[in-house]
C-alpha positions in Angstrom: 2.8 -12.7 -18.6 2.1 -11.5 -15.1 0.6 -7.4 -16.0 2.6 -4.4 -14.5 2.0 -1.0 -14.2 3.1 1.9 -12.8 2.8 3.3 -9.3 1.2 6.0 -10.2 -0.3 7.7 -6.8 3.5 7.1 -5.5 4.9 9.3 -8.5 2.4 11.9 -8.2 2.8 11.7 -4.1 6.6 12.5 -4.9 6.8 14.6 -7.9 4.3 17.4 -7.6 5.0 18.8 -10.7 5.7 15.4 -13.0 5.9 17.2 -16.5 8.4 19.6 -15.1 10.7 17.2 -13.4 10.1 15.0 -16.2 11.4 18.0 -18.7 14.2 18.6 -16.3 15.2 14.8 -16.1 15.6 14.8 -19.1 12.8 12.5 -20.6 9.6 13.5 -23.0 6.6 14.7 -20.7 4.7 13.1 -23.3 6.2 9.6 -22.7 5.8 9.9 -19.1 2.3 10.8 -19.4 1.6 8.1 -21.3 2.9 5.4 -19.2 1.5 6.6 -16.5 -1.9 6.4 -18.3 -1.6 3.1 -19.8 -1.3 4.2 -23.6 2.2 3.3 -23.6 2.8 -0.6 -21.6 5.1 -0.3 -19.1 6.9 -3.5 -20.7 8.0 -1.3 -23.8 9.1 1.5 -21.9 12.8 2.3 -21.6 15.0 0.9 -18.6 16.4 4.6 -18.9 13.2 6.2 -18.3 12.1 3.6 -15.7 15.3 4.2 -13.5 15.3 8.1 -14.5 11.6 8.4 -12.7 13.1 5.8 -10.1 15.4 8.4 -9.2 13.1 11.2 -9.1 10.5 10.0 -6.9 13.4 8.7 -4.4 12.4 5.2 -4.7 13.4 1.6 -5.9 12.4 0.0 -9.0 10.4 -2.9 -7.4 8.4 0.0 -5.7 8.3 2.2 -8.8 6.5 -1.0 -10.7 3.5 -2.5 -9.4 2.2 -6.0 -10.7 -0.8 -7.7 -11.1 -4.2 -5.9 -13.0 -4.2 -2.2 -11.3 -7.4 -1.3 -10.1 -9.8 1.0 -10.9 -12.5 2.6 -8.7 -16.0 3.1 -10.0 -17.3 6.3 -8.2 -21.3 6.0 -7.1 -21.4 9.6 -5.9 -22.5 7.6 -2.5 -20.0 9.3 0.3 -20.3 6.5 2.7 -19.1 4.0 -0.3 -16.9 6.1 -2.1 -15.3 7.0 0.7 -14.6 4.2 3.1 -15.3 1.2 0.7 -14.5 1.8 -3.0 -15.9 0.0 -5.6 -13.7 -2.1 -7.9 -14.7 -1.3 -11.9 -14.8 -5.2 -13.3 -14.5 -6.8 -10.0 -16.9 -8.5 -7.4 -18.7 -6.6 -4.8 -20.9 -8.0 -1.7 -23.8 -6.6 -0.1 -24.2 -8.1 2.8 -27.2 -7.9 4.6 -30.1 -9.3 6.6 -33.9 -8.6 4.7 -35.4 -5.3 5.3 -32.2 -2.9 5.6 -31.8 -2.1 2.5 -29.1 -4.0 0.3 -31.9 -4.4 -2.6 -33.3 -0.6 -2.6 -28.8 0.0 -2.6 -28.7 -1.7 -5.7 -31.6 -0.3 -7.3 -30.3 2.8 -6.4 -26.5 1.8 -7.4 -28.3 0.9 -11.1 -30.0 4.6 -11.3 -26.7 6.3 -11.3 -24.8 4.4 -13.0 -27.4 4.4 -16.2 -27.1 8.5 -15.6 -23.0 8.1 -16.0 -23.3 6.1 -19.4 -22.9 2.0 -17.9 -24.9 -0.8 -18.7 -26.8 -2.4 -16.1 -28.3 -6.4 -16.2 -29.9 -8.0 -13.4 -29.9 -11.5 -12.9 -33.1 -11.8 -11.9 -33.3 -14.7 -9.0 -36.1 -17.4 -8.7 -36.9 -16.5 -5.3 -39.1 -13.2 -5.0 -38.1 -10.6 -2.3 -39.3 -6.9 -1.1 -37.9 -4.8 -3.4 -37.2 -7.0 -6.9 -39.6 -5.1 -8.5 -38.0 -1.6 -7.9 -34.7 -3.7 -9.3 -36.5 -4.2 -12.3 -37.7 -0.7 -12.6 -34.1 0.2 -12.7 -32.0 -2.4 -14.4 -31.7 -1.7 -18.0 -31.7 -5.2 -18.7 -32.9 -8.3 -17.3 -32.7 -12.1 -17.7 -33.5 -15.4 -15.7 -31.0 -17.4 -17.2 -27.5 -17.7 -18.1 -27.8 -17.5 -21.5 -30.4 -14.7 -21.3 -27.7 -12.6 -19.0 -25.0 -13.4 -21.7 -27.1 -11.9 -24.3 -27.9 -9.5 -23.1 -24.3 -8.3 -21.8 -23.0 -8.7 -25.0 -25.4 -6.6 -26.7 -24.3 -3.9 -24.0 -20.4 -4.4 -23.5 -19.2 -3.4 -27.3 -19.9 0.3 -26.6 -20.6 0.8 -22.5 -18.9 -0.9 -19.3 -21.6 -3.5 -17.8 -22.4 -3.7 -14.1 -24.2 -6.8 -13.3 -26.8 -7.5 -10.5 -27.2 -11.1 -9.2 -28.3 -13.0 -6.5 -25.4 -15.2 -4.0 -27.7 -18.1 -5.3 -25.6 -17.9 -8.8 -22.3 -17.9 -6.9 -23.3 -21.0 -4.7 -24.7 -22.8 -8.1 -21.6 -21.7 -10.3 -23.3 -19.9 -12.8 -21.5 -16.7 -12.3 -18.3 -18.3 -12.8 -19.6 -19.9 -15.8 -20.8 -16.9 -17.2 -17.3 -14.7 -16.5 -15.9 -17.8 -18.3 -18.2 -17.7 -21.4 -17.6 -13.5 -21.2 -14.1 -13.8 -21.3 -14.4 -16.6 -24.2 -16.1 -13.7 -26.1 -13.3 -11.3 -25.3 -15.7 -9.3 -23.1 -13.8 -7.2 -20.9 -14.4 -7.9 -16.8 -18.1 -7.0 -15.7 -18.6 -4.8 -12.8 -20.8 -8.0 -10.5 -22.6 -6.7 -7.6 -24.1 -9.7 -5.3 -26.7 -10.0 -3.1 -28.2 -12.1 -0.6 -32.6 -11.8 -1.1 -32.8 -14.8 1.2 -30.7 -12.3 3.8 -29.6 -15.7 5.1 -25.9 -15.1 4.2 -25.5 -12.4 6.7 -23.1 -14.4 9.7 -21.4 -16.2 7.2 -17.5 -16.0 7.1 -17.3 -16.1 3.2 -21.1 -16.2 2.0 -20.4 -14.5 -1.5 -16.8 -16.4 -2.3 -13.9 -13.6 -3.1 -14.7 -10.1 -2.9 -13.0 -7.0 -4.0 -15.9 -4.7 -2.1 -17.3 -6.1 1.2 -20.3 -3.8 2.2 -22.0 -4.8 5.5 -24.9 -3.6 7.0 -26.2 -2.6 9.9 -29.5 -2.9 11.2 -28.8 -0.7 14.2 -28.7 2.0 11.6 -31.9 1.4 9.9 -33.4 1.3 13.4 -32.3 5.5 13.5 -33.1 6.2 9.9 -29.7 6.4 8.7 -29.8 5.4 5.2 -27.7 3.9 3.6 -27.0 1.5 6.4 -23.7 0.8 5.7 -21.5 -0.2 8.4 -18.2 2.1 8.4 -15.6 0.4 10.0 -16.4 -3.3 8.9 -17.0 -2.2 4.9 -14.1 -2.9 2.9 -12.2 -2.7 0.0 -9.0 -4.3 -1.8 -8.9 -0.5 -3.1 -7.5 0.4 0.2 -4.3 -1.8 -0.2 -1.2 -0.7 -1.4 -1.1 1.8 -3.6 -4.4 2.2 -5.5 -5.8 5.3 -4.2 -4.2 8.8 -4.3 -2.2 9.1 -0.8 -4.8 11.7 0.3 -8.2 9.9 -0.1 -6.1 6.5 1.8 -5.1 9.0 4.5 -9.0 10.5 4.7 -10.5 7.4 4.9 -7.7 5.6 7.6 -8.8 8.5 9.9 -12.0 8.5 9.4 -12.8 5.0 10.0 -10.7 5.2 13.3 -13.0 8.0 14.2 -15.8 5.8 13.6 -14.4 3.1 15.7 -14.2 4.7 18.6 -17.3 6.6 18.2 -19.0 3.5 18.1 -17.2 2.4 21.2 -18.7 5.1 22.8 -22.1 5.5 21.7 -23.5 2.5 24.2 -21.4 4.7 26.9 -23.3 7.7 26.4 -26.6 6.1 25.7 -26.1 4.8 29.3 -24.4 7.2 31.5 -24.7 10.3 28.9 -21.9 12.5 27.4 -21.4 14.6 30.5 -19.8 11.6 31.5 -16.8 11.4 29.3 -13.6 13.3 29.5 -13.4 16.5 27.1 -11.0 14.7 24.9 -13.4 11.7 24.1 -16.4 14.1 24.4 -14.6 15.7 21.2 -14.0 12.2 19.6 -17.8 11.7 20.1 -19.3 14.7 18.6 -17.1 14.8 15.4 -18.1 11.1 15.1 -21.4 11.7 15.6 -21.4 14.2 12.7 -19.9 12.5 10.3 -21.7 9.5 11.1 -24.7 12.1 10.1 -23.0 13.5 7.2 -22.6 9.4 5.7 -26.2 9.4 5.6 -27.9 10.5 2.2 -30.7 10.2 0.6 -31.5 8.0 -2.9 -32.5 9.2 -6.4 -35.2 6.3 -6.2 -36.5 7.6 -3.0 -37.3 10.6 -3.9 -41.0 10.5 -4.4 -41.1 8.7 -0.8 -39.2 10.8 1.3 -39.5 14.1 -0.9 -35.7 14.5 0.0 -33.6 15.9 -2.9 -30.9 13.4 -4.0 -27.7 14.3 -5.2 -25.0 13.0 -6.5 -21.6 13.9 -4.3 -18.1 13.9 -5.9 -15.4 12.0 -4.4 -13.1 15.0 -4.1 -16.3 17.3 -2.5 -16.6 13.7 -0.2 -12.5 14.1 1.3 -12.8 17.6 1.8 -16.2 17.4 4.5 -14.8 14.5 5.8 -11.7 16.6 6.4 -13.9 19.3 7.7 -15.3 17.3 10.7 -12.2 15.6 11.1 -10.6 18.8 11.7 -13.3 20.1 14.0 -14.5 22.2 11.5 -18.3 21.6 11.7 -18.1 20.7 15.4 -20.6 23.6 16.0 -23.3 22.3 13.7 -26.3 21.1 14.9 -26.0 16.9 14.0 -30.0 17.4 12.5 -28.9 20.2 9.9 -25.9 17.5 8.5 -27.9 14.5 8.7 -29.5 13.6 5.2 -27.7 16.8 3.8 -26.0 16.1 1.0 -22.9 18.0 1.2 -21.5 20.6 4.1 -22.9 23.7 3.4 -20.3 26.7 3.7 -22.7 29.0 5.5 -22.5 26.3 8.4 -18.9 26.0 8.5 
């Protein structure tokens, strides 16, 4: 049977307060908690309750129910990823990059924080050898060359933690990772978190070079060329977590603006690097400046580069993420200095 859920993001968009109206509807808070958690299949719930919540968030049935597996996003801390580019938990994500910019040191970095927050991570270690495979293996918790070694070893993992797997675009093109989500689901392993990348960096101008995504990250050399790390492109990155209604309505609207921000500001930039920002009219000189911070504020530096750069890493909350970004947006750091934001963590409140 095809899975449903409820749309939960609309009901809490429309109901503020869902235990009250629930209460006043009516129907057990408890139940409607429940089903809007998962513990209770939306399936075995009432058609009295359904229509009764129907009613209440002003809304139709076949918007009320969602189908298909509802998504969940697997938080990095990373603003410029959490924010414009979600990761999927159990789906497949891209990095897509040319060598040298830094999809491998993203990964290794990506492994780091997600050991700290209680996952798993494998790496499927590739036959080629590229710069930074060895930090990989540093990082990854566990590693194997072969298929049967990465099975293993996710199943000695996946009974008590979620397992994010790293692997090469080589095991897509070859079939082996589809082999392997076969034999994992065989097993009645639930869906790994797959992260691929491209250590030949030939991959980068393909149309599809890593088959279906759920998390397109691209990257931009032009970035790495300024020192902006991570150099993750902010209007081409992508996620199916920005479709329909899997984020809450105010991280969806956040992010829309944002990324039209950064599309203009990057229309701009070769304008100014040419003619200068006198140039522009006060409106897009505005546009400009707030792009240019938060293109600033996206930067941030690694856990693993720590002992390189001697920057202190941290670890940024979504919900600390959408309220900067909301800042600039607003104009609200427009006076800061673009050095003080750039490699900063999060806005500090003394500055705004």
């Amino acid at each position: 049977m095809e899975d449903i859920h409820l749309n939960v993001s609309l009901l809490r968009a429309k109901i503020p307060n869902l235990t009250v109206a629930a209460r006043s509807a009516g129907l057990r808070p408890a139940t409607v908690s429940n089903l809007c958690t998962g513990k209770i299949p939306v399936g075995r719930a009432e058609v009295r309750t359904l229509a009764a919540l129907a009613e209440l968030a002003g809304c139709t049935m076949d918007e009320l129910i969602l189908r298909g597996r509802p998504l969940g996003m697997l938080e990095t801390g990373i603003k410029v990823i959490d924010l414009l580019a979600p990761l999927v938990q159990g789906g497949s994500i891209g990095l897509v990059a040319r060598q040298n910019v830094g999809q491998l040191a993203l990964l290794a970095e990506l492994f780091y924080r997600f050991n700290t927050s209680d996952y798993a991570t494998v790496f499927w270690k590739p036959e080629a050898y590229a710069k930074g495979i060895d930090e990989l293996l540093q990082e990854a918790e566990a590693v194997g060359s072969t298929s049967a070694e990465v099975y293993e070893r996710i199943l000695q993992c996946a009974n008590s933690k979620e397992v994010v797997l790293g692997a090469d675009r080589a095991m897509v093109l070859s079939g082996g990772i589809f082999d392997l989500e076969e034999k994992l689901k065989s097993a009645g392993i639930r869906p790994v978190t797959t992260i691929l990348v491209d250590v030949s960096g030939n991959a980068a101008d393909e149309e599809l070079p890593f088959g279906p995504l759920d998390t397109f990250l691209r990257f931009d050399a032009e970035l790495t060329t300024r020192g902006l790390f991570p150099a993750i492109d902010p209007v081409a990155s992508t996620s199916v977590m920005l479709e329909g209604a899997q984020l809450e309505p105010l991280h969806l609207s956040i992010q829309q603006e944002a990324r039209k921000l950064m599309r203009r500001y990057r229309e701009l930039r070769p304008l100014v690097l040419f003619r200068g920002e006198e140039k522009l009219p006060g409106s897009e000189r505005t546009l400009f400046k707030r792009g240019e911070r938060l293109e600033a504020y996206l930067s941030q530096p690694f856990f693993i580069a720590e002992p390189f750069t001697k920057k202190k890493a941290e670890w940024i909350p979504l919900r600390d993420t959408l309220q900067d970004v909301r800042t600039i947006l607003d104009g609200g750091a427009d006076h800061v200095p673009v050095e003080k934001i750039r490699f900063a963590g999060r806005l500090d409140v003394e500055w705004v």
